[in-house]
Phi, psi and omega in degrees: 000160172278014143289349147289296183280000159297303181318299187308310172299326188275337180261329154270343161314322165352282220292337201254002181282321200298300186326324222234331161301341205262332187283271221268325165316296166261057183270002175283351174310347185276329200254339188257166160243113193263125175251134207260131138233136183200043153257105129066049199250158163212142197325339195207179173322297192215142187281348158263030193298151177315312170298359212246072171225168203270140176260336165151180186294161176194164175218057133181220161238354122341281199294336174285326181308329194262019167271312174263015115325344180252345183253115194317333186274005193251113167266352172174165222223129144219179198234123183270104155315162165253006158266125154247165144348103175266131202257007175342312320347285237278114201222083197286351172246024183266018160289341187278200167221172178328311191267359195236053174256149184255058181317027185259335183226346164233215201199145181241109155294084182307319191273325166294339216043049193201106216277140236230137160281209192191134151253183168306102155352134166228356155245021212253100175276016160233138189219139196081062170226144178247154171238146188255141183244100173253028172251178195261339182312144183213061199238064204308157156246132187276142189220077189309309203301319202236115168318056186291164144233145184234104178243160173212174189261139189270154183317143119105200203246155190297144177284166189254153195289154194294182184284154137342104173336155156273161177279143201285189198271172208269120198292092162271068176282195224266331192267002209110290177252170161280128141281155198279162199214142191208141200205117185274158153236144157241181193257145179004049164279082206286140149247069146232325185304118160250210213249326165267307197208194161286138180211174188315330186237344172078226182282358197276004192277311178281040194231090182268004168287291154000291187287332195268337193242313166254344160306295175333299192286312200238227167242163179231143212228118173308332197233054194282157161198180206234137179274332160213141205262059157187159216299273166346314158301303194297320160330315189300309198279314164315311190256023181245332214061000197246120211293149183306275177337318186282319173259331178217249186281187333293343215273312192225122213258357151215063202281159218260354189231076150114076142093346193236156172243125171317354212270358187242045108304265155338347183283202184246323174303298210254342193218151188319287205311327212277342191271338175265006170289278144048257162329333220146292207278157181277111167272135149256121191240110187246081169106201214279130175281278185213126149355319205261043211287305179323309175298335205247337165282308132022246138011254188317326204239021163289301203272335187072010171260018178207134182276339174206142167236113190214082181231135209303164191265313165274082228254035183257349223245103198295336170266037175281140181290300186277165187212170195235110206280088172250136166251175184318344162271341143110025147260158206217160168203181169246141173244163193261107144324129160278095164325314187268326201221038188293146197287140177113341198056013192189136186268001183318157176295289176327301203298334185295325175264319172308331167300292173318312169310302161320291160329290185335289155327306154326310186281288251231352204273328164254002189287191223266003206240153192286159168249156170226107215233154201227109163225146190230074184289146208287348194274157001245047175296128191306146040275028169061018203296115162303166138300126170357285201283011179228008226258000158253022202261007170225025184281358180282348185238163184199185221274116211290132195282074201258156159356316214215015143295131201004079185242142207298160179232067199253027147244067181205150196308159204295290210308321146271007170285317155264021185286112168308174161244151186334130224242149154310313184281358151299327122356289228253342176288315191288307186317318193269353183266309195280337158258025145303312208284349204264260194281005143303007186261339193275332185282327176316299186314307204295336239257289164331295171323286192307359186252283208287337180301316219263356173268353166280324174303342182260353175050064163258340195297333204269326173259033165255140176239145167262083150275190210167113207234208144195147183285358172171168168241228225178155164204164192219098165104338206297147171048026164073019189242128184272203199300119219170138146210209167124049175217152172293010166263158174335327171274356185239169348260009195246125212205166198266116177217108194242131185243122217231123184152140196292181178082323163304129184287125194271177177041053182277137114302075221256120158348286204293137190309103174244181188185184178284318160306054182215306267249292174308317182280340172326282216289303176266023152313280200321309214273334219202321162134156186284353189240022145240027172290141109047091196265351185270349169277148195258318162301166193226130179315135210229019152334300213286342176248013181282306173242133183233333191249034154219130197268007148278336162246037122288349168271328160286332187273351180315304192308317169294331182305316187299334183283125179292167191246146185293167180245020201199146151232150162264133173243078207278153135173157180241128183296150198245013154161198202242137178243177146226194190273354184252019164343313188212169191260141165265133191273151214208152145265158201295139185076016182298135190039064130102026190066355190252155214257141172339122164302107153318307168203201200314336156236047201087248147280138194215149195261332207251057193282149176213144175288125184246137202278315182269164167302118194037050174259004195286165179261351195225100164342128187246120174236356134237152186203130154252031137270350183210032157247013181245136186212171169225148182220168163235152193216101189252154184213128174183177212293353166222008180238148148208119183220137153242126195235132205249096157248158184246154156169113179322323175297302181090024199255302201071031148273105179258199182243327173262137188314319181244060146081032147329190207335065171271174182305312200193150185209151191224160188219106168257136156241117197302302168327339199251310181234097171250045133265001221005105181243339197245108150316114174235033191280318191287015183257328193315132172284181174288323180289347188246344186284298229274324204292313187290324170293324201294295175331302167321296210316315158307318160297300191296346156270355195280154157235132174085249186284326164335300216257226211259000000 
């Protein structure tokens, strides 16, 4: 549009007025090595020590370092701003970004990432002033009255700069050329609920574009499964390839977004988007990313590692306004949606990235570099909000009363073992959530049309593949735990993964135990070649049973076929807090089940939840805890086993006293072929020789990394 490219012009003129400030401005980085603080800190107790005197107004900090850089007696300096934080709502710069803040009036707030206004001090009576330091004190103070910044010069000579990246590997892809590539994720989509019971497409019953476009046309893969059944982790782990234990505990004991860390997401290096820039490719990146999404956009465009960004900034919010804009010159801003007269005519989320994307598609479809688009619509993860225009569109169905609805469970780890039972109105909560959760998927479908409408117009489809995932699935009421998954059975770890692409067998089915750490080194065998995967991904490319039908890359991929492909997945998690079944809000019209609100437990909103020890004694739906939810499971499938084997352990440690995994919290055993409700536990019949072979295994797993692991 021309307001995109208004933009774009306005912000690299900027970008190179900044540039060119920075070549004279920090020319003193060649003789100091500076260490910087500048949230409102000043170097010592007080400015007035004896070692402390002022050298004059200047006007900025910039120009006092380099003032005191030039003088032998200034071991450090600070600078009294004439602004402090206006802590307002009404946040009149919050159109600018990091390089465009206008620092006469506002302020760039590094931890929102959002440029901030500022008022006149009222208690800092001297302002625009540097001060020179000839003592050794560095004792930063938080210093509310005066906007200081406090820099000083550090021991020794500046560290050298780092090595250089080696240069990535020579791009093969597998088929010959790069093909364009395109890839939906949705938010807590489950395949199994169909409207009655479990069935084959799930939630996928409501998408008949879906069905019609990539089923048909491509493959659908049974055994798909997510390494942790929540968002964030599994986010992680799709665009890292790298297994929870690996991004988060016990290997990273402080990751910043649900246990795990997000930052190899963003890298150039390290994460899907950044590595097929990388390769090559034009990335376009539309909607929810990571949990941390301000930090994780951030980030990428901070880093220059995803070439256009154009995603809510708020991505919980099915209306939100602002999205967060980055481009190909690697200036970024947040633009503000006109709530009343938003483009696209509607603020919805889906339509909204779904709109962007197309432009997007437009701009970049001749250009001479393959593209690669991403869409991550938040449905139908709750509050589950429809569009206006769907929001009845599923009213004849409700939440399927299957085999194992609310049914006592007094072999299953305690937080559900004591889950009271299910109330009509939690009943009448789940019927209005699950046809919500349908249709909001119907805006997911048009999302699906309008992609395949618009690369056949562009007569791009034959050399493009289309996935289509989810980041876990979701149950509503099953085994008496309401809207909710972080749990280890088959409706939250088992998830829908559909493939579209040439070479690809249309109306396919494909076997093999796969997951979301497979989904990255996949995409760049195609983009790129099997030796610019990564050596540090732990998944494995699914190429070699993906594509069958083009026989040049049946002929690259020959070699690989002798490695057998696993019969076993791992599925983790620690738990990320104590939850209940009214956890979050769903959305409803007004008087929905009789005016009263999502139920805690049996009697309704309850202020005191307690974990109770007997069976369905509790007083509060529990759909998490983190005393009796962190757990690792395997879950194997082949020609004589299909089992899920379970262990708990709060710590998340896993030490056990015995070879076959003895003193742990709790451990559950299914065989899925036989009880695919899994309601009947068969650890405790289990012999010691199938305990010990299954815990030594997990165990095993659950330590691997990269080439290791299965």
């Amino acid at each position: 549009s021309t307001s995109l490219w208004e933009n774009t012009a306005m912000n690299a003129a900027i970008t190179v007025v900044l540039l060119s400030c920075a070549a004279s401005c920090l020319a003193f980085d060649n003789v100091w090595h500076w260490e910087v603080v500048n949230e409102n800190s000043v170097s010592g107790d007080d400015l007035r020590d004896p070692g402390v005197w002022v050298y004059g107004k200047v006007a900025s900090m910039n120009e006092c370092m380099t003032a005191c850089a030039a003088n032998a007696s200034c071991t450090s300096c600070d600078f009294a701003a004439p602004f402090n934080e206006d802590k307002a709502e009404y946040n009149p710069c919050e159109m600018h970004h990091e390089h465009t803040c206008p620092l006469d009036t506002c302020f760039y707030d590094m931890q929102a990432y959002t440029c901030r206004p500022l008022l006149k001090t009222k208690s800092c009576g001297y302002t625009d002033l540097c001060y020179f330091r000839s003592d050794s004190k560095w004792d930063l103070k938080p210093n509310g009255g005066c906007n200081h910044t406090a820099a000083r010069k550090a021991d020794g000579p500046p560290p050298p700069p780092p090595s250089p990246p080696p240069p990535p590997p020579p791009v093969k892809p597998v088929l010959g050329y790069q093909p364009n590539i395109v890839f939906i994720l949705t938010d807590d989509q489950d395949q199994k609920l169909g409207p009655d019971d479990y069935s084959w497409l799930g939630s996928l019953e409501a998408m008949p574009s879906l069905r019609a476009n990539l089923m048909t046309k491509g493959a659908m893969f049974k055994n798909f499964f997510v390494n942790t059944p929540i968002c964030c982790p599994s986010r992680t782990e799709s665009f890292t390839g790298r297994y929870y234990h690996n991004v988060g505990p016990p290997t990273v004991s402080n990751g910043n977004c649900m246990h795990v860390d997000t930052t190899p997401v963003a890298g150039l290096n390290t994460g899907l988007f950044g590595l097929l820039k990388r390769a090559g490719y034009n990335t376009g990146i539309f909607g929810k990313v990571t949990n941390d999404q301000s930090n994780i956009l951030k980030l990428a465009s901070d880093a220059n590692s995803w070439t256009y960004i154009d995603s809510p900034v708020d991505y919980n919010s099915y209306d939100g306004l602002p999205y967060w804009r980055k481009f190909p010159n690697g200036t970024f801003f947040t633009e503000k949606i006109d709530g009343k007269n938003p483009v696209y005519g509607t603020t919805y989320q889906s339509s909204q990235i779904g709109n962007r994307s197309l432009v997007w598609l437009d701009q970049v479809a001749d250009a001479p570099q393959p593209f690669f688009m991403y869409l991550g619509p938040h449905a139908p993860h709750y509050p589950a909000e429809p569009a206006p225009w769907y929001q009845n569109a599923f009213g004849d169905i409700g939440a399927p009363v299957t085999p194992n609805y609310n049914v006592s469970s007094p072999d299953k780890t305690n937080h559900i073992r004591q889950n009271p039972p299910l109330t009509a109105l939690a009943k009448c909560w789940e019927d209005r959530h699950m046809r919500d959760r349908w249709a909001s998927l119907l805006s997911v479908d048009d999302i699906v049309t309008a992609v395949f409408d618009k690369l056949t117009t562009l007569n791009k489809i034959d050399k493009t593949f289309i996935f289509y995932s989810s980041d876990h699935g979701y149950k509503l009421g099953q085994w008496r735990v309401g809207t909710s998954k972080e749990h280890p059975y088959e409706t939250d770890i088992h998830v829908p993964f559909l493939a579209r692409g040439p070479g690809i067998a249309a109306d396919s089915v494909l076997y093999q135990v796969t997951g979301n750490v497979d989904i990255l080194p996949t995409i760049i065998d195609l983009a790129a070649g099997v030796d610019y995967i990564p050596s540090e991904v732990d998944g494995r490319s699914m190429v070699p049973f993906l594509i069958t039908n083009t026989s040049e890359a049946t002929t690259a991929v020959a070699a690989r076929d002798a490695v057998p492909w696993r019969d076993h997945f791992i599925i983790e998690y620690k738990s990320v807090g104590t939850y209940y079944n009214d956890h979050s809000s769903c959305w409803a019209p007004q008087g929905t089940c009789g005016g009263a609100g999502m139920p805690t437990g049996p009697a309704g909103k309850v202020k005191n939840c307690v974990e109770a020890k007997d069976v369905g004694t509790g007083n509060c739906y529990f759909v998490d805890s983190t005393f009796s939810n962190s757990w690792r499971e395997l879950r194997i499938i082949n020609s004589t086993m299909n089992v899920s084997y379970i262990e708990y352990d709060p710590a998340f440690e896993f030490v056990s006293n015995t070879s076959s995994g003895g003193g742990l919290q709790y451990y559950e055993l299914y065989d899925v072929s036989e009880d695919v409700y899994q309601v009947k536990n068969l650890y405790p019949t289990a012999t010691t020789d199938l305990k010990t072979a299954l815990h030594q295994q997990l165990a095993s797993y659950f330590q691997c990394a990269a080439g290791q692991c299965p």
